[in-house]
C-alpha positions in Angstrom: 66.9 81.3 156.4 69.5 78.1 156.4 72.5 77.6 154.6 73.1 78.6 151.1 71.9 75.7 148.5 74.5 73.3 146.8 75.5 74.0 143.6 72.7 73.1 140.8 73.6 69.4 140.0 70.2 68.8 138.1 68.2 68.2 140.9 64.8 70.0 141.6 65.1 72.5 144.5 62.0 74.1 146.1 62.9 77.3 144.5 62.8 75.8 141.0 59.6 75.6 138.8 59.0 73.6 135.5 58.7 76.1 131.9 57.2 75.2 129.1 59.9 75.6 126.3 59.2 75.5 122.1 61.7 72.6 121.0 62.3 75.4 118.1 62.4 78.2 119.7 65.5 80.5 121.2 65.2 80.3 124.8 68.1 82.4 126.9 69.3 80.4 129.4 69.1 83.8 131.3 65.6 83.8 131.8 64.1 82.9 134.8 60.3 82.7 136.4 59.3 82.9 139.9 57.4 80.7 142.2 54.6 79.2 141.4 53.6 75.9 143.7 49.9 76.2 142.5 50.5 75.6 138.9 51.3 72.7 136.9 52.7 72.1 134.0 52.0 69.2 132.0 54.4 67.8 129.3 52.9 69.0 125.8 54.2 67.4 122.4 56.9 68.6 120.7 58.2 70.8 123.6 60.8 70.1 126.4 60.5 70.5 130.0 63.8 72.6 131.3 64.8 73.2 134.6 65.5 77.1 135.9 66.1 78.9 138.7 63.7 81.7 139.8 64.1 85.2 138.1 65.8 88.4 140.9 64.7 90.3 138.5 60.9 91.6 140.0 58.5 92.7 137.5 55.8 93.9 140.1 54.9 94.6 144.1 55.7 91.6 145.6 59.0 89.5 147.1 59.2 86.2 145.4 62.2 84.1 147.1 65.2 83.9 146.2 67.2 80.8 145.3 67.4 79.0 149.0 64.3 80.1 150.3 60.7 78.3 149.6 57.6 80.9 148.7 56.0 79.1 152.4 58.6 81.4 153.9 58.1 85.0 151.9 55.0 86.1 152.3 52.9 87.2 148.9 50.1 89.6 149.5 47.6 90.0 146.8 45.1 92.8 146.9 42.1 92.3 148.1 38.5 92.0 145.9 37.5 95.4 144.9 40.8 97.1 145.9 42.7 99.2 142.6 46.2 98.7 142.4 47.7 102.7 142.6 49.1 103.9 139.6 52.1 105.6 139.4 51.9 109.1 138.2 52.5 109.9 134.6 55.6 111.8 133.9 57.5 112.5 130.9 60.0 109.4 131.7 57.4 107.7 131.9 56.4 107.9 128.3 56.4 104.7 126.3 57.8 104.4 122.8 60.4 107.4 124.2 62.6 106.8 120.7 59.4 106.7 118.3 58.3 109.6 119.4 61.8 111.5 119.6 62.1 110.9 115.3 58.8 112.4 115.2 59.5 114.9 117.1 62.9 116.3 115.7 61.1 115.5 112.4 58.4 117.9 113.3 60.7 120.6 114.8 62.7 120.7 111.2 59.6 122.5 109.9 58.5 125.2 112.4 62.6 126.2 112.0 62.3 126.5 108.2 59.1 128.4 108.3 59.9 130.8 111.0 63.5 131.6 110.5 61.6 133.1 107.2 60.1 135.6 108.8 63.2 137.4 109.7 64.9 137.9 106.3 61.7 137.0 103.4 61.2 141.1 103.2 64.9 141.8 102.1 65.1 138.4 99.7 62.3 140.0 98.3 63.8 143.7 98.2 66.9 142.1 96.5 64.4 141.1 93.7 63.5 144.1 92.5 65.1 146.9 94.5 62.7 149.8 92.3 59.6 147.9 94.1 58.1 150.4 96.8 57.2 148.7 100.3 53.7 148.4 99.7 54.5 146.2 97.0 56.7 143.9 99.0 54.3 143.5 102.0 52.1 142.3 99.2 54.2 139.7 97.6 55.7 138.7 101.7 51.7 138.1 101.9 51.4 136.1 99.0 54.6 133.8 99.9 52.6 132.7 103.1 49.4 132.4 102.0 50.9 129.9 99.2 52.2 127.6 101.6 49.3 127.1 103.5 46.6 127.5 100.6 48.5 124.5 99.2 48.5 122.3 102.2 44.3 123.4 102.5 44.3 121.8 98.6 46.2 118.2 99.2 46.2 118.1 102.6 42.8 115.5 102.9 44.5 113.4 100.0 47.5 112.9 101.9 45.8 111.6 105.0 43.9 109.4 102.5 47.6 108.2 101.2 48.3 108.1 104.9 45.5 105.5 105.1 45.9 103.6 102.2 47.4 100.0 103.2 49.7 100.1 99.9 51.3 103.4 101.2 51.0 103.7 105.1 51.9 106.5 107.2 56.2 106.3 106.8 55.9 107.2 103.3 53.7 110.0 103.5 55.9 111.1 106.4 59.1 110.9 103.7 57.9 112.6 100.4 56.7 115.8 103.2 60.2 115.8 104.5 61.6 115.4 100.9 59.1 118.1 99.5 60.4 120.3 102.5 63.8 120.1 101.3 63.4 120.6 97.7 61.0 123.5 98.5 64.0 125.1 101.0 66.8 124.9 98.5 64.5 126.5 95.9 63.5 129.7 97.4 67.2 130.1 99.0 68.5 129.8 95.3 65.4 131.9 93.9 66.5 135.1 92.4 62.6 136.4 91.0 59.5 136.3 93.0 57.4 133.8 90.9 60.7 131.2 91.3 60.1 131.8 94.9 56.4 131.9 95.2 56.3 128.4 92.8 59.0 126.8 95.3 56.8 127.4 98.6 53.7 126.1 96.7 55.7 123.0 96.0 56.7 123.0 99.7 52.8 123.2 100.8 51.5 120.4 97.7 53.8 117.5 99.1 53.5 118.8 103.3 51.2 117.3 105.2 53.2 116.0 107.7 51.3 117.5 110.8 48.7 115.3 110.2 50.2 112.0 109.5 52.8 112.4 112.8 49.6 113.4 115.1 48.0 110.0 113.3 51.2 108.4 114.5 51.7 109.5 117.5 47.6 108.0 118.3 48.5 104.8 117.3 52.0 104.7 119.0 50.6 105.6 122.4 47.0 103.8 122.9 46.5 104.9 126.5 44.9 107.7 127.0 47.0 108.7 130.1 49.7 109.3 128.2 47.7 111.9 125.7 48.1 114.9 127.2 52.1 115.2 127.0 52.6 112.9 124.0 50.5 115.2 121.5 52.1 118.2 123.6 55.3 117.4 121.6 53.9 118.7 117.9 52.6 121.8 119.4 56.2 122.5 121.7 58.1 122.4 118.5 56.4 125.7 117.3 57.3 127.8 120.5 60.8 126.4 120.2 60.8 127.3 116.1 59.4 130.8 117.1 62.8 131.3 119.6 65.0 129.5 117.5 64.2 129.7 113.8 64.2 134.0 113.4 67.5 134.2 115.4 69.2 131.6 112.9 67.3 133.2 109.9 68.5 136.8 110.5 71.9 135.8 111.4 72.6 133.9 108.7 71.0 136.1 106.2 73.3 137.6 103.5 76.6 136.5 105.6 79.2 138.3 103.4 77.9 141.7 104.8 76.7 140.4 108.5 80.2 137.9 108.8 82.9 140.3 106.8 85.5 138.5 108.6 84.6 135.1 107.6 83.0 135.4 104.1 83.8 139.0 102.8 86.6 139.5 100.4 89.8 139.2 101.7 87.9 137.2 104.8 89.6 133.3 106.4 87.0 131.5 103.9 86.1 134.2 101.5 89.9 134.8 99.5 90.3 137.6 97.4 86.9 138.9 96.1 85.1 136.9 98.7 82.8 133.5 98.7 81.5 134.0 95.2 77.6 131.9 95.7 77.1 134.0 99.1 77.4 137.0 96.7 75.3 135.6 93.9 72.6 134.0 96.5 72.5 136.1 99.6 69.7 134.3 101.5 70.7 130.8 100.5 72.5 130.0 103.9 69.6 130.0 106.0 67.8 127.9 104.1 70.7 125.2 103.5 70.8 124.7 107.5 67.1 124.1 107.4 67.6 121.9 104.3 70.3 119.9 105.9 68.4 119.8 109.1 65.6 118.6 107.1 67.1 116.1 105.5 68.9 114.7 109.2 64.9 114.1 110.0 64.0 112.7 106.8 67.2 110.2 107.4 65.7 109.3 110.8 62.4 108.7 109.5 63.7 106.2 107.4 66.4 104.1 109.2 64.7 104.7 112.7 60.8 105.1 112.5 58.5 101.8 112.5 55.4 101.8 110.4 52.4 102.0 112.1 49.4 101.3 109.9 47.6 98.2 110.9 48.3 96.5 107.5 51.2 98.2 106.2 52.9 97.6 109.3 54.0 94.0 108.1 55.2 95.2 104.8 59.1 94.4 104.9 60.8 97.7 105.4 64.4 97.9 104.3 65.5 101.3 106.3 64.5 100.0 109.1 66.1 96.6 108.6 69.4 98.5 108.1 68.6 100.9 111.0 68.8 98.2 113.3 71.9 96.6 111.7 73.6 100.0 112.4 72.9 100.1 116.1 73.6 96.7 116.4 77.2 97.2 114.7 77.7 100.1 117.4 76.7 98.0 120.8 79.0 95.4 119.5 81.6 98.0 119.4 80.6 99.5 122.6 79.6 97.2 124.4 81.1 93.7 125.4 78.1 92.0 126.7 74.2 90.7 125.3 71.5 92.1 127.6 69.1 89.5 128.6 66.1 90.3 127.3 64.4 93.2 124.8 60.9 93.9 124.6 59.7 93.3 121.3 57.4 96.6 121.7 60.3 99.1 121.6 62.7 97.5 119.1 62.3 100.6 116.9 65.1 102.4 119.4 68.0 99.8 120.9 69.2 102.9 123.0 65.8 103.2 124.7 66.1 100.6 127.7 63.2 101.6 129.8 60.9 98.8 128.0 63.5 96.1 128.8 62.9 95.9 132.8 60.7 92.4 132.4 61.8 88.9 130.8 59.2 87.9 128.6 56.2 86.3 129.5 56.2 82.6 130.4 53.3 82.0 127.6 54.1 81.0 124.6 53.4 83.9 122.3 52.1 82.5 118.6 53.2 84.4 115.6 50.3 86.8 114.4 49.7 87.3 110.7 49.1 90.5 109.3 45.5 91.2 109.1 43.8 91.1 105.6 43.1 94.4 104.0 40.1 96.0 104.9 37.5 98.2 102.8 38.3 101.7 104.2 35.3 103.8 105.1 34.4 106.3 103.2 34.3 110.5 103.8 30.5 110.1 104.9 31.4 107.9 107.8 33.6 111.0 108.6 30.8 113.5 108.5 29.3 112.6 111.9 28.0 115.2 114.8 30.4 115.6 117.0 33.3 114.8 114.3 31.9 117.9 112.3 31.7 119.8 115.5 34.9 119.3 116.7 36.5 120.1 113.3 34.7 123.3 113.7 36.6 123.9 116.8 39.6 123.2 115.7 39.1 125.7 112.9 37.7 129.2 115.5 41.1 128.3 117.0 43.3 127.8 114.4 41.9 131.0 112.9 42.1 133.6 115.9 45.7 132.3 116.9 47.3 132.8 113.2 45.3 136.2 112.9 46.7 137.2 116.8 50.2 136.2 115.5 49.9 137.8 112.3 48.3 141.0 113.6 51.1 141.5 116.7 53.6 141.4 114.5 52.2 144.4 112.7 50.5 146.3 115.4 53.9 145.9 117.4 56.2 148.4 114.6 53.1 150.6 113.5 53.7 154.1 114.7 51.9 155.8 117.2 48.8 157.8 116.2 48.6 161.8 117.7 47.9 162.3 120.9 44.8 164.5 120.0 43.5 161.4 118.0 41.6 159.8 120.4 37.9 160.1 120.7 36.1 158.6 123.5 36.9 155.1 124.8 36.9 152.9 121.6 38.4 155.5 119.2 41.7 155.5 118.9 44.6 154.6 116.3 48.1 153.5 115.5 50.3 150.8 117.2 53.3 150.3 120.1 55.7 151.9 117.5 58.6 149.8 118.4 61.6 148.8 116.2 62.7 145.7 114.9 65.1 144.9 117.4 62.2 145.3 120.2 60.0 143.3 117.8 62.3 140.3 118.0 62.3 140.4 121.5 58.9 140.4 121.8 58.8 137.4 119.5 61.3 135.6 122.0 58.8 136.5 125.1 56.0 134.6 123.2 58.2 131.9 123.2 59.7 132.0 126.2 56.5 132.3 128.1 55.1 129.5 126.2 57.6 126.3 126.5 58.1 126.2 130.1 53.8 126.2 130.4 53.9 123.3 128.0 56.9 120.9 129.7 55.8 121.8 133.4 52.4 123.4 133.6 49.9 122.4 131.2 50.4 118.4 131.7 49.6 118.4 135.3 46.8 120.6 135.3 45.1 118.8 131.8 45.6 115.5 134.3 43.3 116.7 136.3 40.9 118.6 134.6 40.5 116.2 131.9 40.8 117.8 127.9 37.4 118.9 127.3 37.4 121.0 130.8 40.7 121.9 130.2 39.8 123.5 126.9 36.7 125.0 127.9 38.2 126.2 131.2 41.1 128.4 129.2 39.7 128.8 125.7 38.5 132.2 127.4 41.6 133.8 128.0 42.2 134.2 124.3 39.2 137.0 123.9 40.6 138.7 127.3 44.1 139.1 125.3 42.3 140.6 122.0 40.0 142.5 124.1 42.7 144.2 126.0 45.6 144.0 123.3 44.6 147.3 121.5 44.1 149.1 124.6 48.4 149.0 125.4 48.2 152.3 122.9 47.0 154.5 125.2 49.0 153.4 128.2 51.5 156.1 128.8 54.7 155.5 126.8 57.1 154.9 129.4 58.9 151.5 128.8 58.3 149.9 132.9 54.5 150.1 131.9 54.1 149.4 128.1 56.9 145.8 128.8 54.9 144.5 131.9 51.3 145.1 130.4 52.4 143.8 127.1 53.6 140.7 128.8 50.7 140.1 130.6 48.4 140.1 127.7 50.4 137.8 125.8 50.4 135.9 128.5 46.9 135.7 128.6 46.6 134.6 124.8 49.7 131.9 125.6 48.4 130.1 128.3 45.2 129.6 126.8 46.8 128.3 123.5 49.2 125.8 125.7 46.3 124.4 127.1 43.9 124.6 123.8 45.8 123.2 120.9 47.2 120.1 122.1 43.4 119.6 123.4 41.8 120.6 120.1 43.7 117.7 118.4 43.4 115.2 121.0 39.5 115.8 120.8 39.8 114.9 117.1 41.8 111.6 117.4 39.3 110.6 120.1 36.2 111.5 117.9 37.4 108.6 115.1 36.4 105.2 115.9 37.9 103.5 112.9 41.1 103.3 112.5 41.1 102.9 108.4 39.8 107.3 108.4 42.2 107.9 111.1 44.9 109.4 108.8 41.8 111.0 106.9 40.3 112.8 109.8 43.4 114.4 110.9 44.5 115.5 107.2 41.3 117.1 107.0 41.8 118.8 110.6 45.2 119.8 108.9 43.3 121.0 105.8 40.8 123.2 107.4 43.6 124.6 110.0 45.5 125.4 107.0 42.4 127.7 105.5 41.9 129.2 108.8 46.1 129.8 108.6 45.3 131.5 105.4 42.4 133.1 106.2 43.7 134.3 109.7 46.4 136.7 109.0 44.5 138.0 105.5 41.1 139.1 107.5 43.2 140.1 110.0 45.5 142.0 108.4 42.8 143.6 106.3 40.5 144.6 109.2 43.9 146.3 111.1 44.5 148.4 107.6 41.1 149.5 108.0 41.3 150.3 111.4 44.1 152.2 111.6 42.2 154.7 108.6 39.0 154.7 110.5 40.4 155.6 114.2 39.1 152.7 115.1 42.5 150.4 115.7 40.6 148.3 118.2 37.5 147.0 116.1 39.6 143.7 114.8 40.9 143.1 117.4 37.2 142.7 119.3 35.7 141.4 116.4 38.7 138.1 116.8 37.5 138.2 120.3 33.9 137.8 119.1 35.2 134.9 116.8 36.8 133.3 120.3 34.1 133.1 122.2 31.8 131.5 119.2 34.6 128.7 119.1 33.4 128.1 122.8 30.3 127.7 122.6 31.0 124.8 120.1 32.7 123.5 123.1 29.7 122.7 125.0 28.0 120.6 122.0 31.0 118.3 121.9 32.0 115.9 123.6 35.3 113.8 124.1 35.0 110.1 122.1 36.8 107.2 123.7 38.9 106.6 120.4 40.1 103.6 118.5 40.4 100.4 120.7 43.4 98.3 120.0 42.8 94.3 120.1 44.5 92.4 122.1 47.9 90.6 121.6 47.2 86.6 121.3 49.4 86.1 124.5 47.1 88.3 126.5 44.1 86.5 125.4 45.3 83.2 126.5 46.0 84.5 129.9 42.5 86.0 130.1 41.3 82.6 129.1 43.0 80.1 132.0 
């Protein structure tokens, strides 16, 4: 191509172009632009007209020259009229906002954690109450404990979401007093020694939670493209399967430690001394729930220093965590690193660490500053109480029902005993459970969760690509019945451990890939159903609200119909009757349909470019 160019002296090469620069503004002298012979530039007041040499770095399909070579020698093809540019596939590195969405995410996973790892030791908290209690009455006080929680959340949960909305508050604030409430409410019922202290501790947990809501509000308005949908609101619903592996293991370990870690705690023990760590004594089931506090409290600190605001309004309110956030990270490069990048997209600023927006030097256009748009009159609930908004909250209720009943009702029918063997009676009666002990119990609990995280990472985002979420929901919504039709039916396989395992499996399996492919559609199908983006927090508090009642309602019908099923001979009849329930839920399906969402202006800069 010739020999190399001279060394810039000032003079204009055919690789250079002229670009545009504010006289007030903070141009890098990194920066650079590519060819462009067919545009001019024209001096405009109060700007100055700099020299630079073209960009190496390549923001898109084609070859621009390099310094030496003029754009008559490099070809540029452009696509031809009607021809679509091929998109790359969407894969989870291909996320944007990758550190927004991680807070939220280990923000979410704190609660699932704390609410699960419950489950493994709430029965003997409660025992160590009042040891004279009889079982019956401890079942109905573990009952109580979570239906308090999430009758709570059913009460407050619309108000938050109107909080959410409210330009004065926004949805970071929300987002902090749940996390806070979380916290409070975990300490309290570790450090509970009565059952109303404990039962007033998880109501306070449920008044001030309504964090499900607010992060799937955030997570709509941090990724606006529908492409990326399907795995970013997979992350809320992955956090449960993990919490259902994780959270019981911690819990029962954990759990009174001066009798399960002698060694360590005991009297006489490395940390314990001579009678033995005297609070572990006093509050037996406080450890647990200070590792979920502390956990908690990790999230609620990343909220504050590393989450951006992303209400429309509230968005330009100064925000002083974040302000020291950055100053933190900054302080650390400089430490770390002994060099300035050359550029950083403004759009991911919220995480310095995240360098997969920072590819492309900003654009050549001269990008005004926007103001913050005024306040606008938020609508009210009747804007909310559409067709297909009511519809698909309906949906989202049948499901969120039948999968809290199915989890509440396997972890009962799972340790029942078996009924007689001269009990049955035809093909539908029959009684009693799978009679297995608690050790088999757990791992069952961990097969539920096993089966269900690698569907959601690797399985369910591919095929909901293709299928689109509506089909994908009404195209697996049906497996759900199939698993409560045939769930009751594992009692009268023969009891021999190679056939109860695989067939119990299978039908979880059943009821686990439909919920992979279900829930993260069910709330996807609510975000696209708002159109305004001041009821956005609103509509998803009250899909939170009403998921909550079904969460409450679930496991109490539930557990009440299996009590009167296993008197009757007639174990299976809940069971069927949830299936029944199922299939209602889908034929809501086919009287929805999927809305197209809230549509984000345009940025100034892209405007203008639209314009010339």
């Amino acid at each position: 191509m010739g020999s190399p160019p001279p060394e810039h002296s000032g003079q204009s090469r055919p690789g250079d172009r002229n670009v545009i620069i504010p006289s007030n503004s903070e141009a890098h002298p990194d920066v650079e632009s590519p060819d462009d012979d067919d545009n001019e530039t024209t001096p405009l007041q109060n700007k100055s007209i700099q020299r630079v040499p073209p960009s190496p770095i390549l923001t898109d399909h084609r070859r621009f020259p390099s310094i030496g070579e003029s754009d008559r020698d490099v070809p540029v093809t452009e696509p031809n009229e009607g021809e679509v540019a091929e998109e790359k596939p969407v894969t989870w590195s291909s996320l944007p906002k990758k550190g927004q969405l991680a807070i939220l995410t280990l923000a979410r996973l704190s609660e699932p954690l704390t609410q699960t790892s419950l489950q493994a030791y709430m029965f003997y908290q409660l025992k160590s109450f009042d040891p004279s209690l009889p079982d019956s009455t401890i079942s109905a006080q573990a009952g109580i404990l979570q239906g308090s929680f999430t009758a709570a959340q059913f009460l407050t949960a619309v108000w938050w979401g109107r909080l959410a909305d409210a330009d004065w508050m926004g949805r970071k604030r929300v987002l902090m007093i749940g996390l806070f409430g979380t916290c409070v409410s975990a300490l309290g019922f570790g450090f509970s020694r009565s059952f109303v202290t404990a039962a007033v501790f998880r109501t306070l947990g449920g008044i001030l939670n309504s964090n499900q809501g607010v992060m799937r509000t955030m997570i709509s308005e941090i990724i606006a493209e529908k492409k990326y949908q399907s795995r970013a609101f997979l992350l809320l619903p992955m956090c449960f399967n993990i919490g259902v592996i994780i959270g019981p293991v911690l819990g029962g370990s954990l759990a009174d430690p001066v009798h399960s870690f002698p060694w360590l705690f005991g009297p006489g023990s490395l940390l314990g001394g001579k009678n033995g760590v005297w609070w572990m004594e006093h509050w037996p089931y406080a450890l647990p729930n200070l590792l979920s506090a502390m956990f908690i409290f990790m999230s609620f600190l990343g909220i504050f220093f590393g989450l951006d605001e992303s209400h429309e309004v509230a968005k330009y309110r100064r925000d002083w965590g974040r302000e020291i956030g950055k100053r933190i990270v900054r302080a650390f490069h400089r430490r770390t690193h002994h060099y300035n990048p050359l550029t950083r997209s403004d759009e991911d600023a919220s995480m310095y660490l995240d360098r997969s927006a920072w590819s492309a030097p900003p654009s050549p256009v001269v990008a005004r500053s926007q103001p913050p748009p005024r306040p606008r009159k938020r609508a009210g609930l009747r804007q909310i109480c559409t067709r297909n908004v009511l519809l698909t909250l309906l949906a989202h209720f049948l499901l969120a029902f039948h999968t809290s009943a199915f989890n509440s009702m396997t972890f009962v029918f799972l340790p029942t005993p078996r009924a007689p063997e001269d009990s049955r009676s035809g093909l539908f009666h029959f009684s009693g459970g799978l009679g297995l002990p608690s050790a088999r119990v757990g791992l069952a609990t961990a097969i539920i969760g096993f089966i269900g995280l690698p569907l959601q990472i690797f399985v369910y985002p591919r095929i909901q690509g293709k299928l689109g979420t509506l089909t994908s929901f009404r195209t697996f919504l049906p497996l759900s019945p199939a698993a409560y039709i045939l769930m009751p039916f594992l009692v009268v396989l023969p009891r021999i451990p190679y056939i109860v395992w695989p067939s119990f499996t299978f039908v979880v399996s059943l009821q686990v890939l439909s919920r992979t492919f279900v829930l993260p559609a069910a709330i996807i199908l609510v975000n696209n159903s708002v159109t305004d983006s001041t009821i956005l927090g609103t509509v998803h508090g009250v899909a939170q609200s009403i998921s909550s009642a079904a969460r409450t309602l679930g496991p109490l019908i539930g557990g009440w119909g299996l009590g009167l099923g296993l008197i009757n001979n007639m174990v299976g009849a809940i069971w069927w009757a949830l299936a029944a329930e199922a299939l209602l839920g889908y034929v809501v399906l086919w009287f929805i349909y999927e809305g197209n969402g809230i549509e984000k202006p345009k940025p100034i800069a892209e405007e203008e470019q639209e314009e010339e």
